[in-house]
C-alpha positions as a Markdown table, in Angstrom:
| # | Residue | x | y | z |
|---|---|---|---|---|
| 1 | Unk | -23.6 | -28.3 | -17.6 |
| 2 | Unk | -25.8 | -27.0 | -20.2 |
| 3 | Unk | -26.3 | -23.6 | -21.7 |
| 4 | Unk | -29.3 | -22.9 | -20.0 |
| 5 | Unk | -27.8 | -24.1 | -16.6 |
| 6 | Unk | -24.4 | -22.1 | -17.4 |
| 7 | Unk | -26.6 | -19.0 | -18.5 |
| 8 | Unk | -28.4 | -19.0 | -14.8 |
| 9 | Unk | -25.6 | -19.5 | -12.8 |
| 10 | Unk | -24.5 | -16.3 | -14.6 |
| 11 | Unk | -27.6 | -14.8 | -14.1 |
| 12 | Unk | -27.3 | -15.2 | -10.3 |
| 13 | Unk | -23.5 | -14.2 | -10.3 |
| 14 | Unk | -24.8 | -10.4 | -12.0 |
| 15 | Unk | -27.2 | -10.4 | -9.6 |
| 16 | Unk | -24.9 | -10.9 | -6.6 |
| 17 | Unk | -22.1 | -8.5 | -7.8 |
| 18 | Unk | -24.5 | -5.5 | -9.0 |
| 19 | Unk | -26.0 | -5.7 | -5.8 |
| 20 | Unk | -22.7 | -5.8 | -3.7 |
| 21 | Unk | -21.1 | -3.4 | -6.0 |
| 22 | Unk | -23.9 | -1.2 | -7.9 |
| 23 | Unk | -24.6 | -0.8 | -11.8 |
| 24 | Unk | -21.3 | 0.5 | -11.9 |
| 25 | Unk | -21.2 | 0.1 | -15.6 |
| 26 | Unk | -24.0 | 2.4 | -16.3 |
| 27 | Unk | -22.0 | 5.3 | -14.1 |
| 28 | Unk | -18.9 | 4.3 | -16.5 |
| 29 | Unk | -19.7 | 6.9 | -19.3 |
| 30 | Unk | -20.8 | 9.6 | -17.5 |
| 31 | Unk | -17.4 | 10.2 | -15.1 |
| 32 | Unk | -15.4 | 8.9 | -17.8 |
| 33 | Unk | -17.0 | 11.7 | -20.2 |
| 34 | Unk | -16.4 | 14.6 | -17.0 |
| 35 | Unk | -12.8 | 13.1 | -16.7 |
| 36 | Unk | -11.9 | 13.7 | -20.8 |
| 37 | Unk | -14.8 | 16.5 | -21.7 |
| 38 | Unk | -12.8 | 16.9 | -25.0 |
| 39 | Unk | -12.9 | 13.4 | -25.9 |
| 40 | Unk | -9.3 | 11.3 | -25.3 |
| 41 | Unk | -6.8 | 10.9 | -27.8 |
| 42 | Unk | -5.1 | 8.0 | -28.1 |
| 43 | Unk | -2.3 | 7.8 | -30.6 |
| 44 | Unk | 0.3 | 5.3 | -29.7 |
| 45 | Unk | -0.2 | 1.5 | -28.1 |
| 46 | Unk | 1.1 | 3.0 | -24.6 |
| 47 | Unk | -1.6 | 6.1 | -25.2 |
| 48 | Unk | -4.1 | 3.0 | -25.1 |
| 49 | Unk | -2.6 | 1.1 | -22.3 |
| 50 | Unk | -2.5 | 4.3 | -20.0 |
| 51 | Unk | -6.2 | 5.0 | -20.9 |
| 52 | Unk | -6.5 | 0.9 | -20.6 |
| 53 | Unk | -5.3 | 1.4 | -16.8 |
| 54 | Unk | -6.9 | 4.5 | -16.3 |
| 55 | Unk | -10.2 | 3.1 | -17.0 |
| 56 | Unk | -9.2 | 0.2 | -14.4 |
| 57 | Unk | -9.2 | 2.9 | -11.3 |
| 58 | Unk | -12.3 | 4.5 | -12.7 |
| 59 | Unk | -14.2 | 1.5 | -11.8 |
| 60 | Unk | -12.4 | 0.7 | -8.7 |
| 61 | Unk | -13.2 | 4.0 | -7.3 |
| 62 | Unk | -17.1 | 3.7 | -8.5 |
| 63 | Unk | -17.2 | 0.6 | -6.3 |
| 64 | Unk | -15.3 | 2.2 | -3.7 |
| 65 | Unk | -18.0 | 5.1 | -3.6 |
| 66 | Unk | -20.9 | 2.5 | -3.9 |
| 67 | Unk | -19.8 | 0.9 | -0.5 |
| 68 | Unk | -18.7 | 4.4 | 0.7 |
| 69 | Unk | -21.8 | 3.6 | 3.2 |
| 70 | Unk | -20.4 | 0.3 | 4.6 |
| 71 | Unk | -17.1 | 1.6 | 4.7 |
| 72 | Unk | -15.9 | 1.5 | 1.3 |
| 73 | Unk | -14.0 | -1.4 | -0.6 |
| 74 | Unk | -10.5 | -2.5 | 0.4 |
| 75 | Unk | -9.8 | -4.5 | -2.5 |
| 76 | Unk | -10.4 | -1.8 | -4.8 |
| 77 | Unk | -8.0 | 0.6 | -3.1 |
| 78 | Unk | -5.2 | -1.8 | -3.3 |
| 79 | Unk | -5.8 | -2.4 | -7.1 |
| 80 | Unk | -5.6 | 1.3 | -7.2 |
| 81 | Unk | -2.3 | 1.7 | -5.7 |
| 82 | Unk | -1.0 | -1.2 | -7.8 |
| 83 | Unk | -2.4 | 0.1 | -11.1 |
| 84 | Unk | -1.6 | 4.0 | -10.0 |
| 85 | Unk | 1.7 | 2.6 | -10.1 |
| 86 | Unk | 1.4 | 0.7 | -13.3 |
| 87 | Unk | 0.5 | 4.0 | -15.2 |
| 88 | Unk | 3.9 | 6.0 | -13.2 |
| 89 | Unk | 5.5 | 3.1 | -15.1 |
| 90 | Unk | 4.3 | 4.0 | -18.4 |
| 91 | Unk | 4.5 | 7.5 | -17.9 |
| 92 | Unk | 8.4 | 7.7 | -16.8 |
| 93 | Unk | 9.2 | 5.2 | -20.0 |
């Protein structure tokens, strides 16, 4: 396959996922920025790894909300319960 070829078929996958899930990345900042209005601190590798995880649910739960009309996204509420448990982990260590 060449680079043109791989570069369309990559074209058509963006297309297909922002219009099953939304432009979830441009909706990123903003509830990331009302979740942490001071700003986050991260110190320590499991600071990043929590904020790492974090950042997982935030776009699960965009998606979620941007199939909230066709009744939501059940994929993204079982990585949420995995990675809500994930960040119980770091947080009891």
């Amino acid at each position: 396959m060449t680079v043109s070829e791989r570069i369309k078929k990559l074209s058509a996958l963006q297309e297909e996922r922002e219009f099953r899930y939304g432009e979830a990345y441009k909706q990123k900042g903003e509830v990331m920025e009302n979740i942490f209005p001071s700003g986050a601190r991260l110190d320590s590798e499991t600071d990043f790894a929590r904020y790492s995880i974090l950042d997982f649910m935030v776009s699960k739960i965009i998606r979620y909300a941007n199939n909230f009309d066709v009744g939501g996204h059940a994929d993204s509420l079982d990585d949420i319960s995995v990675y809500a448990q994930m960040l119980r982990e770091l947080d009891d260590a």
